[in-house]
N, C-alpha and C positions, 0 to 999 in steps of 0.2 A: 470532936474536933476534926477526926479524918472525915467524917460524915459532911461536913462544913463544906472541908476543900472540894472535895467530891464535887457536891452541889456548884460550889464556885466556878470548878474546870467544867463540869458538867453544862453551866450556863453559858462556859466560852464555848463549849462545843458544839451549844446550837445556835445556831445563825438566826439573825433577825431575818426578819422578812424579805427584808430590800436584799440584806447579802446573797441569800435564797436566790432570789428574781435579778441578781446582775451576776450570777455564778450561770444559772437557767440560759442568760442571755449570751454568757462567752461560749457554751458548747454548742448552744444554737447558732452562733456566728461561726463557729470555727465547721460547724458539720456542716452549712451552709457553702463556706467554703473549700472544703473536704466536697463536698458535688461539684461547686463550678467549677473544679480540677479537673473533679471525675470527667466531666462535659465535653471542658476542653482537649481533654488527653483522647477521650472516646471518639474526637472530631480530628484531631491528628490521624491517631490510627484509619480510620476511614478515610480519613484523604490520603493517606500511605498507600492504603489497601487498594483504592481504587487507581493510584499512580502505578503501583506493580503492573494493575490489568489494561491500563491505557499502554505504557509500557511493553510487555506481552504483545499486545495486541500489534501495536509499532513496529516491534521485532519481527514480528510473523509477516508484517505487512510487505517490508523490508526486503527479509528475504527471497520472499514470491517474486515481490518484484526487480531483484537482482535476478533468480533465476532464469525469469522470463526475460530481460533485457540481454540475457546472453541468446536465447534464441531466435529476439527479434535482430541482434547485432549481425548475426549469423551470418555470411553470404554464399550460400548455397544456391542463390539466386546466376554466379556466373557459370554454374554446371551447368549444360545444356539440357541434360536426361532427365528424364519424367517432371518437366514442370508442371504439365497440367497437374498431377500428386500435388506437388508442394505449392502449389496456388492451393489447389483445395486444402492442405495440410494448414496453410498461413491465414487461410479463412478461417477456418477453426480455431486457429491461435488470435483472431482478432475478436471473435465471440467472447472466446474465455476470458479475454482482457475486457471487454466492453462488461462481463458477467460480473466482473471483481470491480467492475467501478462504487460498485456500493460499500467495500470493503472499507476505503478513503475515507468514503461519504460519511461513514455510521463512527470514523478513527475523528474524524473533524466534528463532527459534531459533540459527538464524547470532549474533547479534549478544549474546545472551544467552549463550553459547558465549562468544565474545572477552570479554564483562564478567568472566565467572567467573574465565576465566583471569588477568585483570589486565592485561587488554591496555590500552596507555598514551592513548589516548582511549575509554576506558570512559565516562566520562560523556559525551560527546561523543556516543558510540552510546547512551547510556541517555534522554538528552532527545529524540535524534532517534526512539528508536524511541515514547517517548512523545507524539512530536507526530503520529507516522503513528498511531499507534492514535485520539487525538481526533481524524484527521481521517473516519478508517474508521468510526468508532462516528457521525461526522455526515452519514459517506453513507449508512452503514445505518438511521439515523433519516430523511432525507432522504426517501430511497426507500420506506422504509414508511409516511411520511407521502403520499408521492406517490399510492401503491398508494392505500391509504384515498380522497385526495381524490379519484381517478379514479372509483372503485366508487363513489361518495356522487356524482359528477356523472352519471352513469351512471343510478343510479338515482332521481335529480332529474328526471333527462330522460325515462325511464322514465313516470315518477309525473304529469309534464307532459303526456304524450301520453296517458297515463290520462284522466288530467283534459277534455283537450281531447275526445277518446273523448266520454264521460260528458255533456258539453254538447254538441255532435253530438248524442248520443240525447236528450239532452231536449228540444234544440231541436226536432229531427223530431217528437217525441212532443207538443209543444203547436203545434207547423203541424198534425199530426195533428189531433188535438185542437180546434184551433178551426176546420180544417177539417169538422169534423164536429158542430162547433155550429152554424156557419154554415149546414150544410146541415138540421140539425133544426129551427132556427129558419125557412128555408125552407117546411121540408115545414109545418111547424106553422101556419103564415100561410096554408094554401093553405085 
């Protein structure tokens, strides 16, 4: 009789076939879904990962070009002393600026790249990139304004030493001058 139930439990315990293949078919749905998590979690993380180095990237950009906007602000330009130096000095500073234009260039394309896509701080990257360009577009004003006021102190200082030139000679020229009245009134009296 215990032999009986055996067999009895024993028949419930194996599954027909269909139960088999619809048991088959919830772990293959559920592991199927267990990936598209995986997938989607794996696509977060890389849009994080890549948001950190856009990010980074922004920060750095940032603060270069705060630092440079303090020395394109500079006005070192109303010292009279060694302009031609800092013409050449501001030359050089317009190179470096003109050299890190790519710097922008390669932050906008990266990050204009993750907007299109619909990456999940898209705005996030679309105000930041729009704050580095106003600040890019105020170092490049900055700097061109620098450039100009240097050239116009330059040729201020130029124009002064003209100047100063120009009365030297006339001064000489009326010491001349009434050196040679003096001596005709001289000879004229003799």
């Amino acid at each position: 009789m215990n032999q009986q139930k055996m067999d009895t439990v024993g028949v419930k315990v194996l599954e027909t076939a269909e139960d088999i293949q619809e048991r088959r078919q919830q772990v293959l749905d559920r592991y199927r879904r267990f990936k598209d998590l995986s997938m989607v979690r794996r696509q977060k993380l890389e849009d994080s990962y890549r948001f950190q180095f856009f990010r980074r990237d922004a920060d750095e950009l940032e603060k270069w070009i705060q630092e440079k906007l303090q020395i394109a602000s500079d006005e070192n330009y109303k010292d009279p002393s060694n302009l031609q130096g800092k013409l050449q000095k501001h030359q050089a500073f317009e190179a470096e600026v003109q050299a890190n234009a790519a710097a922008i260039i390669e932050l906008d394309k990266t990050g204009n790249l993750m907007i299109t896509e619909g990456h999940f701080a898209s705005e996030t990257i679309r105000s930041r990139l729009e704050e580095l360009h106003r600040l890019w577009d105020l170092l490049l004003q900055k700097t061109k304004e620098k450039g100009m006021r240097l050239l116009q102190a330059q040729k201020l200082l130029q124009y002064l030493r003209e100047c100063e030139d120009a009365l030297d000679w006339i001064s000489d020229k009326v010491r001349t001058g009434s050196g040679r009245r003096t001596a005709l009134g001289q000879q004229s009296s003799f």
